[in-house]
ZAGUKE-159914 format. One record per residue (C-alpha): residue number from 1; x, y, z. Coordinates in nm, 3 decimals. Layout:
residues N
<site num="NUM" X="X" Y="Y" Z="Z"/>
...
This chain:
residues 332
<site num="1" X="-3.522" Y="3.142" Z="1.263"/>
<site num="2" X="-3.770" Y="2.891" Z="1.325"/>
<site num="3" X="-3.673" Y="2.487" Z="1.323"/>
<site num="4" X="-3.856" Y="2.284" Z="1.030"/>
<site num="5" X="-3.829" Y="1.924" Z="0.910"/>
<site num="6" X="-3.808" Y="1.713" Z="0.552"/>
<site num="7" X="-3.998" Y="1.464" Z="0.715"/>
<site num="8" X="-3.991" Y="1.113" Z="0.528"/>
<site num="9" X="-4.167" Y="0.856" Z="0.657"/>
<site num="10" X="-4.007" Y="0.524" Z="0.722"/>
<site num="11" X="-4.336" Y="0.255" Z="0.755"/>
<site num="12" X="-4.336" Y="0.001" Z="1.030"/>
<site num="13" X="-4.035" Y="-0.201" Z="0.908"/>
<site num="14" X="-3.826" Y="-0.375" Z="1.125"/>
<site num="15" X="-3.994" Y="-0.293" Z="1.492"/>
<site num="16" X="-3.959" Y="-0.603" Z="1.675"/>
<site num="17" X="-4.315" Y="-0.528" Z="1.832"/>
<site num="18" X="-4.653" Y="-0.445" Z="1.730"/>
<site num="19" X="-4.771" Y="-0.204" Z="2.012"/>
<site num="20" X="-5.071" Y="-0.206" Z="2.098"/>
<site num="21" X="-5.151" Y="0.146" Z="1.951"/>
<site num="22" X="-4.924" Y="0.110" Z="1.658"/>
<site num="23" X="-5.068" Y="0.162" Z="1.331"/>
<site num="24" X="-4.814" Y="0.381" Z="1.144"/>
<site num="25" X="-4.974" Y="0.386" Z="0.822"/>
<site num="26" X="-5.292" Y="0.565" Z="0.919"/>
<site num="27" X="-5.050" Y="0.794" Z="1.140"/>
<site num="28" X="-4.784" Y="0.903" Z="0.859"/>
<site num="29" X="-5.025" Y="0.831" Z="0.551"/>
<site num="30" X="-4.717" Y="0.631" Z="0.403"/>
<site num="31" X="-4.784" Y="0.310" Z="0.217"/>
<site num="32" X="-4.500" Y="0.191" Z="0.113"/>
<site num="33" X="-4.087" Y="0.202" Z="0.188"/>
<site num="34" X="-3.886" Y="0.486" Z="0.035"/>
<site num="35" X="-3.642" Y="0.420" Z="-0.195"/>
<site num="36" X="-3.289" Y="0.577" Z="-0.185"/>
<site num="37" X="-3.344" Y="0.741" Z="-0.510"/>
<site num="38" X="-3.715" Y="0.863" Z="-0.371"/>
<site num="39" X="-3.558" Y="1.029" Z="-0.076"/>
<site num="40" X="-3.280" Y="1.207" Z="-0.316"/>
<site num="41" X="-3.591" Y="1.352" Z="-0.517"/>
<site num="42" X="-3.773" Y="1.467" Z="-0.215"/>
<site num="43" X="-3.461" Y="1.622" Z="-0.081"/>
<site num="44" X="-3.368" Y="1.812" Z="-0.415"/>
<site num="45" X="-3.727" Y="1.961" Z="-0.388"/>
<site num="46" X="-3.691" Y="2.078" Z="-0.081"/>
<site num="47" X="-3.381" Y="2.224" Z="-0.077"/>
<site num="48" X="-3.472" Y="2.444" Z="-0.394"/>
<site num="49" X="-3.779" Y="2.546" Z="-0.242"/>
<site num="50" X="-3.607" Y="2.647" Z="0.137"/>
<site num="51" X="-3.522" Y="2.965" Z="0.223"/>
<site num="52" X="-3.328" Y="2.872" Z="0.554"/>
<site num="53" X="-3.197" Y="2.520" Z="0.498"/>
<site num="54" X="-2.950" Y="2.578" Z="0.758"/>
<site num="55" X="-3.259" Y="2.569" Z="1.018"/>
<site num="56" X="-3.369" Y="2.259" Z="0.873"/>
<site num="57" X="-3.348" Y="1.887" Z="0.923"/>
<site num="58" X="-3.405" Y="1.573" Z="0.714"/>
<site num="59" X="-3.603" Y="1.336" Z="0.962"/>
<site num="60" X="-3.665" Y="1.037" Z="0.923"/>
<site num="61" X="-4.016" Y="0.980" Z="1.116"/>
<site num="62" X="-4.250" Y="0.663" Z="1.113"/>
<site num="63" X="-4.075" Y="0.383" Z="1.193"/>
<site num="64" X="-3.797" Y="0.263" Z="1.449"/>
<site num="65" X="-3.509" Y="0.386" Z="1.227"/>
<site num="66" X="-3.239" Y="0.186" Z="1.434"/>
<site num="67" X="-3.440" Y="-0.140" Z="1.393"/>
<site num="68" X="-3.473" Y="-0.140" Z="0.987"/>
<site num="69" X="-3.237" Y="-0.375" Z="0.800"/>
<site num="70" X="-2.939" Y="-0.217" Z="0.846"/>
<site num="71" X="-2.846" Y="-0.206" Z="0.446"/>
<site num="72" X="-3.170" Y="-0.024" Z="0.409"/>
<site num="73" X="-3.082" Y="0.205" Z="0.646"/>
<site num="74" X="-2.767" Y="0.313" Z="0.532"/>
<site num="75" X="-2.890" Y="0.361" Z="0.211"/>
<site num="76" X="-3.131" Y="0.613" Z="0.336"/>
<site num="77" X="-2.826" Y="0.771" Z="0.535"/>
<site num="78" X="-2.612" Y="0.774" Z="0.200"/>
<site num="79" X="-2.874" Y="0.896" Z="-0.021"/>
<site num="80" X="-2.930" Y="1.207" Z="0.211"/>
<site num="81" X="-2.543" Y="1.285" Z="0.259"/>
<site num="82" X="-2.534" Y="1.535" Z="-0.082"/>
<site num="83" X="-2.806" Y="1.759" Z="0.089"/>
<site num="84" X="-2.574" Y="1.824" Z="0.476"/>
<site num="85" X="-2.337" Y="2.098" Z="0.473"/>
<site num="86" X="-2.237" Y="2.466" Z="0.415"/>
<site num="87" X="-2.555" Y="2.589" Z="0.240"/>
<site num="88" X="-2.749" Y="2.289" Z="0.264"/>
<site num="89" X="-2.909" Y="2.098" Z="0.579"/>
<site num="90" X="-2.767" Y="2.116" Z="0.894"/>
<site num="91" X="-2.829" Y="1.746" Z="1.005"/>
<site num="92" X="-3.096" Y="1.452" Z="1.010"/>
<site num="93" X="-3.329" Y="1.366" Z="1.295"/>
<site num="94" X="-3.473" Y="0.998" Z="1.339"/>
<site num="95" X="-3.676" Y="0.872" Z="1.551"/>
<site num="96" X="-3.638" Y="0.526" Z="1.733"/>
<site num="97" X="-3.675" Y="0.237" Z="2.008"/>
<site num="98" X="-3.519" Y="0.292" Z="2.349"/>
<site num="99" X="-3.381" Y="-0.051" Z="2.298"/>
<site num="100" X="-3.261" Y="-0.028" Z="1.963"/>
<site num="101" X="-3.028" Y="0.188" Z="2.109"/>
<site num="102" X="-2.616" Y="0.070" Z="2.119"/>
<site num="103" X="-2.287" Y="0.187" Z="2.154"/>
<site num="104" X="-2.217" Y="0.078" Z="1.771"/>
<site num="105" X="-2.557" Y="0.201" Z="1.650"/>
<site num="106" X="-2.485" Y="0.541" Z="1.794"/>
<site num="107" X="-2.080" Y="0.525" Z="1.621"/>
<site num="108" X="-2.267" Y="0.428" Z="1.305"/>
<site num="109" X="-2.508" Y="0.731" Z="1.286"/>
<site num="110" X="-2.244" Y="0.985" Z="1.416"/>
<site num="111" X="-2.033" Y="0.900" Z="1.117"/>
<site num="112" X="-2.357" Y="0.979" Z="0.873"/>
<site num="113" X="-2.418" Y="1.340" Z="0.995"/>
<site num="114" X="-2.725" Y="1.253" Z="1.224"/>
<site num="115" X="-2.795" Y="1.545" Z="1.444"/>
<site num="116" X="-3.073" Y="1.458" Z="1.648"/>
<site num="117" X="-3.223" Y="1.105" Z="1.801"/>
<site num="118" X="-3.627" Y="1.082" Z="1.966"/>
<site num="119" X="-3.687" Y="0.825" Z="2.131"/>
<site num="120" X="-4.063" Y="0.689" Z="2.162"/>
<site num="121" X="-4.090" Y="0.654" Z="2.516"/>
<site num="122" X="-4.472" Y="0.668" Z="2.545"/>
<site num="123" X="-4.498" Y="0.590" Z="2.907"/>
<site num="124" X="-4.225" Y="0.615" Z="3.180"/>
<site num="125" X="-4.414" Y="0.337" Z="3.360"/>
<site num="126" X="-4.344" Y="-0.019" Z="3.349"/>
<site num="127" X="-4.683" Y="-0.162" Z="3.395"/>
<site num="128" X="-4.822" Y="0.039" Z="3.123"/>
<site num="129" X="-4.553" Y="-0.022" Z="2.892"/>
<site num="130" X="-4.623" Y="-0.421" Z="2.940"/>
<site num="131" X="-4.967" Y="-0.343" Z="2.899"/>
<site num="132" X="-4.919" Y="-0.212" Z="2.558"/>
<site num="133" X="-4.676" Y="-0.446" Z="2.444"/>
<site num="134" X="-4.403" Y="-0.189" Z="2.408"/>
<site num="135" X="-4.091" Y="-0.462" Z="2.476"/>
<site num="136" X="-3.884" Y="-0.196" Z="2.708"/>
<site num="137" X="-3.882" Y="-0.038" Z="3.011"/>
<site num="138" X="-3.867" Y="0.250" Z="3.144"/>
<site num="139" X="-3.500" Y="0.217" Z="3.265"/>
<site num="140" X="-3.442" Y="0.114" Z="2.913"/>
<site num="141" X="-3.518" Y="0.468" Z="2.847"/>
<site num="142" X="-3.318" Y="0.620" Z="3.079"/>
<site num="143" X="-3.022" Y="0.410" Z="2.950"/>
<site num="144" X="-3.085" Y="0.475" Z="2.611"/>
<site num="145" X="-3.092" Y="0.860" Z="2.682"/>
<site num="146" X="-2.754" Y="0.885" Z="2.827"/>
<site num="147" X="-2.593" Y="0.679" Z="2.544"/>
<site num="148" X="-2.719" Y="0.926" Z="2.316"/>
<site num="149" X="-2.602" Y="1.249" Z="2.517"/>
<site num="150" X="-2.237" Y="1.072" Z="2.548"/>
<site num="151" X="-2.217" Y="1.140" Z="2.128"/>
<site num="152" X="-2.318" Y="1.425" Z="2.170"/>
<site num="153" X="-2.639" Y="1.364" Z="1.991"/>
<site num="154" X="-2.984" Y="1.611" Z="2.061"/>
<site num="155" X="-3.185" Y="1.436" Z="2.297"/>
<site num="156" X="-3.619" Y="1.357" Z="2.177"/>
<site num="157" X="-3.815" Y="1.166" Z="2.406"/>
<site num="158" X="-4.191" Y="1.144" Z="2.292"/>
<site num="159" X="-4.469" Y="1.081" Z="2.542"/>
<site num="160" X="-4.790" Y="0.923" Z="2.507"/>
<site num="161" X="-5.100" Y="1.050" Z="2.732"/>
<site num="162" X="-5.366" Y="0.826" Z="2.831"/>
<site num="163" X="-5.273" Y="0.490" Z="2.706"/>
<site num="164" X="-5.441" Y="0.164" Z="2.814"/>
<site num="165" X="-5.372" Y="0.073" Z="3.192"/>
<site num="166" X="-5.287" Y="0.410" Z="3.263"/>
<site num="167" X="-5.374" Y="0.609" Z="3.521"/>
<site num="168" X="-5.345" Y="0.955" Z="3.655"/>
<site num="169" X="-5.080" Y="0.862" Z="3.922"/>
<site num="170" X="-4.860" Y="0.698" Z="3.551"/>
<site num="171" X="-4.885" Y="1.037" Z="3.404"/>
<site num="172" X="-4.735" Y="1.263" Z="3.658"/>
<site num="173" X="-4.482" Y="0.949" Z="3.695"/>
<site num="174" X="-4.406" Y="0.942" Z="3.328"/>
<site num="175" X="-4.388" Y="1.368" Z="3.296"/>
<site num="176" X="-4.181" Y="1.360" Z="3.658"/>
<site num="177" X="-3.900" Y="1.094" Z="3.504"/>
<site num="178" X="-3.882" Y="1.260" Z="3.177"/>
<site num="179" X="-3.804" Y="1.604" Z="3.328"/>
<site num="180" X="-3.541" Y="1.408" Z="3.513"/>
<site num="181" X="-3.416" Y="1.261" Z="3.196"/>
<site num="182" X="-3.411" Y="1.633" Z="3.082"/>
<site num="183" X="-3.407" Y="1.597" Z="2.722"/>
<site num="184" X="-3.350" Y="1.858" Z="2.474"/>
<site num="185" X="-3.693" Y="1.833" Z="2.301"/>
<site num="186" X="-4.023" Y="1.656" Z="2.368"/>
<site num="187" X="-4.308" Y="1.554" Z="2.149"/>
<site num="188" X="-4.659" Y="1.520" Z="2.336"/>
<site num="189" X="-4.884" Y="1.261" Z="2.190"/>
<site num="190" X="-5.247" Y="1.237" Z="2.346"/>
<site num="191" X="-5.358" Y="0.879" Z="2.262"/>
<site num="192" X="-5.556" Y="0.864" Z="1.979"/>
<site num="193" X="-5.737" Y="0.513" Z="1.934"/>
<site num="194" X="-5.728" Y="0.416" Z="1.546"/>
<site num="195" X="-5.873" Y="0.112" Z="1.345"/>
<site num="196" X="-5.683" Y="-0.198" Z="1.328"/>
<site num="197" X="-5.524" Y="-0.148" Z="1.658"/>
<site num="198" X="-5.521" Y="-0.390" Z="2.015"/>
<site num="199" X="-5.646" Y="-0.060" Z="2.148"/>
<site num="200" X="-5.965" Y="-0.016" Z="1.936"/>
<site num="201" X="-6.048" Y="-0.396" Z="2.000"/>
<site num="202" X="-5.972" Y="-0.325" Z="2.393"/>
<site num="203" X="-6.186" Y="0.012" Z="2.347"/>
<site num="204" X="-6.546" Y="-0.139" Z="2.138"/>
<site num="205" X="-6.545" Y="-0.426" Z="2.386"/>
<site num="206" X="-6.509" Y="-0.183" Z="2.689"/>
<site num="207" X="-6.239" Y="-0.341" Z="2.871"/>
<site num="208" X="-6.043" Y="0.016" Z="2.804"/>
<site num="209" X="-6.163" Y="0.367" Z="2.889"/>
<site num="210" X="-5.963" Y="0.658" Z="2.848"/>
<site num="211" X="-5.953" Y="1.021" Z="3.030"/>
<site num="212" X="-6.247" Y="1.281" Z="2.914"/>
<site num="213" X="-6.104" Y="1.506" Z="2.698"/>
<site num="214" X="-6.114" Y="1.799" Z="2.979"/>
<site num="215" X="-5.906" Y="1.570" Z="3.167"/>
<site num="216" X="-5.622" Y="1.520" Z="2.882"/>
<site num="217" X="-5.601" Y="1.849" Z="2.785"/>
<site num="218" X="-5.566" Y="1.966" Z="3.131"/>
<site num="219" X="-5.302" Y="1.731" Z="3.218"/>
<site num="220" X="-5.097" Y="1.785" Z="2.876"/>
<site num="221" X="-5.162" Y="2.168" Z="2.957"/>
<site num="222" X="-4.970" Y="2.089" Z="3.292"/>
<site num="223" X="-4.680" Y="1.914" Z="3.117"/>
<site num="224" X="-4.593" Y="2.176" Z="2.864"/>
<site num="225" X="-4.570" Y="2.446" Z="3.172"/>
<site num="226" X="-4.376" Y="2.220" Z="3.346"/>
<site num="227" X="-4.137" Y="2.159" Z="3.044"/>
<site num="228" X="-4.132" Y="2.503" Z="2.918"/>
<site num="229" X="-4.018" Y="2.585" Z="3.306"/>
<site num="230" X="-3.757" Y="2.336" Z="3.286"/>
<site num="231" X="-3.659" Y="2.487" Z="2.918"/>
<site num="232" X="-3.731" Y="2.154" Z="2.757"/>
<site num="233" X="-3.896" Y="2.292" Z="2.442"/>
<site num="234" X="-4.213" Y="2.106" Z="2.327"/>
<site num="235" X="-4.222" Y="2.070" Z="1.949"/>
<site num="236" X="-4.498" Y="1.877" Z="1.884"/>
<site num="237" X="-4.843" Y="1.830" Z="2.105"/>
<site num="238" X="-5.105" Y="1.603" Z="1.959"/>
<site num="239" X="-5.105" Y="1.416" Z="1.592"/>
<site num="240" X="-5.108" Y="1.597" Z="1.283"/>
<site num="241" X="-5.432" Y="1.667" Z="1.111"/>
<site num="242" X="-5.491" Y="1.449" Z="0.846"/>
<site num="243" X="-5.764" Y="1.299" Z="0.632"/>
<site num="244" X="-5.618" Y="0.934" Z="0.738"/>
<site num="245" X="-5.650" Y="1.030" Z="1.161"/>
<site num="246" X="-5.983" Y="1.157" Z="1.115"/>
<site num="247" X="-6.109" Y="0.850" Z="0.916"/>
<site num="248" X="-5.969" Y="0.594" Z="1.093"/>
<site num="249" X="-5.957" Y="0.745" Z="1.487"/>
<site num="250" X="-6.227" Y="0.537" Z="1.655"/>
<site num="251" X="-6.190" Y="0.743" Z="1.989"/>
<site num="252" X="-5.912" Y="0.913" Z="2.215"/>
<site num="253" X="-5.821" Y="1.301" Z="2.221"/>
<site num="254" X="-5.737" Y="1.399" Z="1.831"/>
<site num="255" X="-5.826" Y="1.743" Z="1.766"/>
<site num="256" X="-5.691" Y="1.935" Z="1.478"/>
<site num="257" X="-5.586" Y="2.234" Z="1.689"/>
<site num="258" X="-5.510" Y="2.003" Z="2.039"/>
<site num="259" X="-5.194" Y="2.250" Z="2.104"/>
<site num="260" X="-5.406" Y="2.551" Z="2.080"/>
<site num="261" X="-5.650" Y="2.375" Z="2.272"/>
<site num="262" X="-5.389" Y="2.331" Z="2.538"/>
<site num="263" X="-5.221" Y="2.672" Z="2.523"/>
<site num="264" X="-5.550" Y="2.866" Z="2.580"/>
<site num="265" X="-5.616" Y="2.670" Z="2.906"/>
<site num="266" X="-5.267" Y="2.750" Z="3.013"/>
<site num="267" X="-5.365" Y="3.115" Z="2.980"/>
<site num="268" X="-5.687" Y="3.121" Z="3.103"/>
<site num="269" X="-5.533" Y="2.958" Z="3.409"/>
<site num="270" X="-5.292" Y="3.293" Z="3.470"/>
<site num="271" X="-5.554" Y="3.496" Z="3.421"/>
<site num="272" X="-5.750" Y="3.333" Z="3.663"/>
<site num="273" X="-5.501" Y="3.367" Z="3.908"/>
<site num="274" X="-5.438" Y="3.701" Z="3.814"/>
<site num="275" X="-5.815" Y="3.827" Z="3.862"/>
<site num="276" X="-5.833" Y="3.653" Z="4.173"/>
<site num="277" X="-6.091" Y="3.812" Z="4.441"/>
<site num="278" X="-6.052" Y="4.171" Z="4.212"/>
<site num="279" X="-6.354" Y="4.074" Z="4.057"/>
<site num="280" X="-6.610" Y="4.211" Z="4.354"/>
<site num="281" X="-6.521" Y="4.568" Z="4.234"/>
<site num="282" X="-6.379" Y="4.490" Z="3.907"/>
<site num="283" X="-6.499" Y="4.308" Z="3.574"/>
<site num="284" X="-6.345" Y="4.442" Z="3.276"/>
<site num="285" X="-5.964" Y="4.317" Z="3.304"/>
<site num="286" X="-5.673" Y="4.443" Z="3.021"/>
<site num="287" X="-5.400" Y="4.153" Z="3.011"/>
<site num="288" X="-5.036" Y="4.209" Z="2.837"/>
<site num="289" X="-4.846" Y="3.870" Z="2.660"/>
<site num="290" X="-4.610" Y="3.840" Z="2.448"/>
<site num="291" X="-4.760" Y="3.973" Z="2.073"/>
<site num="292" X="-4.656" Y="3.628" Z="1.942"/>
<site num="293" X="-4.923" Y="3.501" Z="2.211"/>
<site num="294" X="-5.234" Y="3.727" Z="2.191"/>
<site num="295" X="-5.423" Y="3.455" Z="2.024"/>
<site num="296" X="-5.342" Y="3.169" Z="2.251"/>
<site num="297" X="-5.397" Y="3.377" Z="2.529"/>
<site num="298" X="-5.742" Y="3.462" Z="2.410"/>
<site num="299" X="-5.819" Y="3.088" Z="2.329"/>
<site num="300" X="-5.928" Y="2.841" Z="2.079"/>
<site num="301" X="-6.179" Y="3.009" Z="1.862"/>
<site num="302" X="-6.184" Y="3.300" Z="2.125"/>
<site num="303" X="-6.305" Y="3.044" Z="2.394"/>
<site num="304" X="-6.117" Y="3.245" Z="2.722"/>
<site num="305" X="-6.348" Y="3.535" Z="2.600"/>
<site num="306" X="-6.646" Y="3.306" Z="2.643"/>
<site num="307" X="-6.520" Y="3.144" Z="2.922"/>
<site num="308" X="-6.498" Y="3.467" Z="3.130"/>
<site num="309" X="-6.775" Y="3.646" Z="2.989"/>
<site num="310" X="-7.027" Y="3.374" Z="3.132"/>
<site num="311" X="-6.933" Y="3.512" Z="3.487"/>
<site num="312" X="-6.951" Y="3.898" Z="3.340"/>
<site num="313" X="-6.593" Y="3.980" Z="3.288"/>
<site num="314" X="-6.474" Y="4.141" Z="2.991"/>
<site num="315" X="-6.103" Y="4.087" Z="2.904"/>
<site num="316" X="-5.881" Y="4.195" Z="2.630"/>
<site num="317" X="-5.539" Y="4.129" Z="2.544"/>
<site num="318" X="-5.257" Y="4.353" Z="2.426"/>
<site num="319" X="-4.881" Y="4.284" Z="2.366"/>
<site num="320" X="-4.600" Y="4.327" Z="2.519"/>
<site num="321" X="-4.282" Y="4.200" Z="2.374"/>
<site num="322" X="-4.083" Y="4.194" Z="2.717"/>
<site num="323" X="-4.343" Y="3.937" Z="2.860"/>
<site num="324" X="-4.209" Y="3.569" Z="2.776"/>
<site num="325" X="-4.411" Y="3.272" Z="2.677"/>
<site num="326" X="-4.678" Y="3.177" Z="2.882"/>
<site num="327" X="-4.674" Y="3.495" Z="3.113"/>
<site num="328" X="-4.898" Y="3.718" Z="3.189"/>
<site num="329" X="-4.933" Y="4.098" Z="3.338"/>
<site num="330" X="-5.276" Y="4.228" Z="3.446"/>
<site num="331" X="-5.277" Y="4.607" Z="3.375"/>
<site num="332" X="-5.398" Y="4.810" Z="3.649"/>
């Protein structure tokens, strides 16, 4: 059965730093700090309405969880407690600082059912993390990570592609020590530049430039191969769509459908490699996926049909339920 969250946003309480990307309000739409009694009702709601709580998770997203005032926090933890167990939710997720990370933090949240820790990351090098006023390095990461796995807890690490500073050489640094780190789960965030932000000052008075899209999506399209080959599953690959993104993003890679975006290139890419010189005798080409894949593997808005009809090849794609994720057979 397929993962899902409650997700209930935690604003930017707390956080020692204000990155210089940060603006959690426009990201999570929350305005204001949920009460203990808020979260009960949103849990009670949700539960009645699930039909597979026991794939589920309360998360607590938006903030640095670890870093809130820790009477606050708990009563988050203790207002959730009724809804984990035998018929219920199987655990909570949050999602905090690499340095708000401790041996008697971790005891803390083991003792209130939490399942699963992410850890924002963003960048696995130090330079760009002192650019953007992050407060920890990359080490700090690293440390943080194997805290986590010694209680047993599911590993997150979330990435951020393109921030300011950052260069080509920083991504493949960042996406090499990550797969090193080997976390359970990553969450793939292509920088998207919103109002109110360092970043959108940096970006109007042109002392920051990011990637061209082409050149993000490519890259991210890189990193999910290489985590899906390392069975690091990706579970989330650009923001959300959402009314507050769109009104606010002032530039950066947001696209409603970025991880479709992504996929298709990662297909068109095999079949590429798959047509290879064939296509001096041969330009109508019949491609097996898996069925759960046909319309990734056929693009965006059909864009890998476009793509190789331009050069006069037809292609069509059938499934093939013994053909795993991201592969692809070329039928003779």
């Amino acid at each position: 059965m397929k993962h899902s969250n409650i997700s209930i946003f935690i604003p930017h309480i707390g956080c020692p730093h204000q990155c210089s990307f940060c603006n959690q309000r426009t990201i999570s739409g929350a305005q204001h700090a949920p009460s203990g009694d808020e979260v009960r009702q949103i849990c009670t709601s949700a539960l009645a309405e699930a039909k597979s709580p026991e794939n589920s998770e309360i998360a607590f997203f938006g903030g640095s969880f670890t870093a809130i005032p820790r009477e606050y926090m708990t009563e988050l933890l203790e207002a959730v407690q009724p809804f984990i167990g035998v018929g219920k939710f199987r655990g909570i997720r949050i999602s905090t600082r690499p340095d708000c990370i401790n041996n008697e933090v971790l005891s803390l949240l083991k003792t209130y059912g939490v399942t699963s820790i992410e850890l924002g990351a963003q960048s696995m090098s130090d330079k760009v993390l002192e650019a953007n006023e992050r407060g920890h390095s990359a080490a700090d990461v690293e440390k943080a990570s194997r805290l986590i796995r010694e209680y047993g807890f599911e590993l997150g690490l979330q990435m951020m592609v393109g921030l300011y500073k950052s260069d080509m050489a920083d991504e493949f640094e960042t996406l090499d020590r990550i797969i090193a780190v080997h976390p359970d789960t990553v969450r793939i965030y292509p920088i998207v530049i919103l109002e109110g932000t360092k970043l959108a000052e940096f970006y109007k008075s042109g002392k920051y430039r990011t990637f061209s899209f082409d050149e993000a999506t490519e890259f991210v399209s890189i990193a999910m191969m290489r985590f899906e080959h390392e069975s690091i599953k990706v579970i989330k690959c650009g923001l959300h769509a959402s009314e507050f993104v769109e009104r606010d993003m002032v530039g950066g890679f947001y696209h409603p459908a970025f991880r479709e975006l992504c996929e298709g290139i990662i297909y068109r890419w095999k079949m590429e490699e798959l047509i290879g010189y064939e296509t001096e005798s041969r330009f109508d080409f019949v491609f097996s996926v898996n069925p759960s894949c046909i319309s990734k593997a056929m693009g965006h808005k059909k864009a890998n049909a476009e793509y190789f009809g331009k050069s006069g090849i037809t292609i069509k794609i059938i499934g093939d339920k013994n053909i795993p994720k991201y592969k692809v057979k070329l039928r003779r």
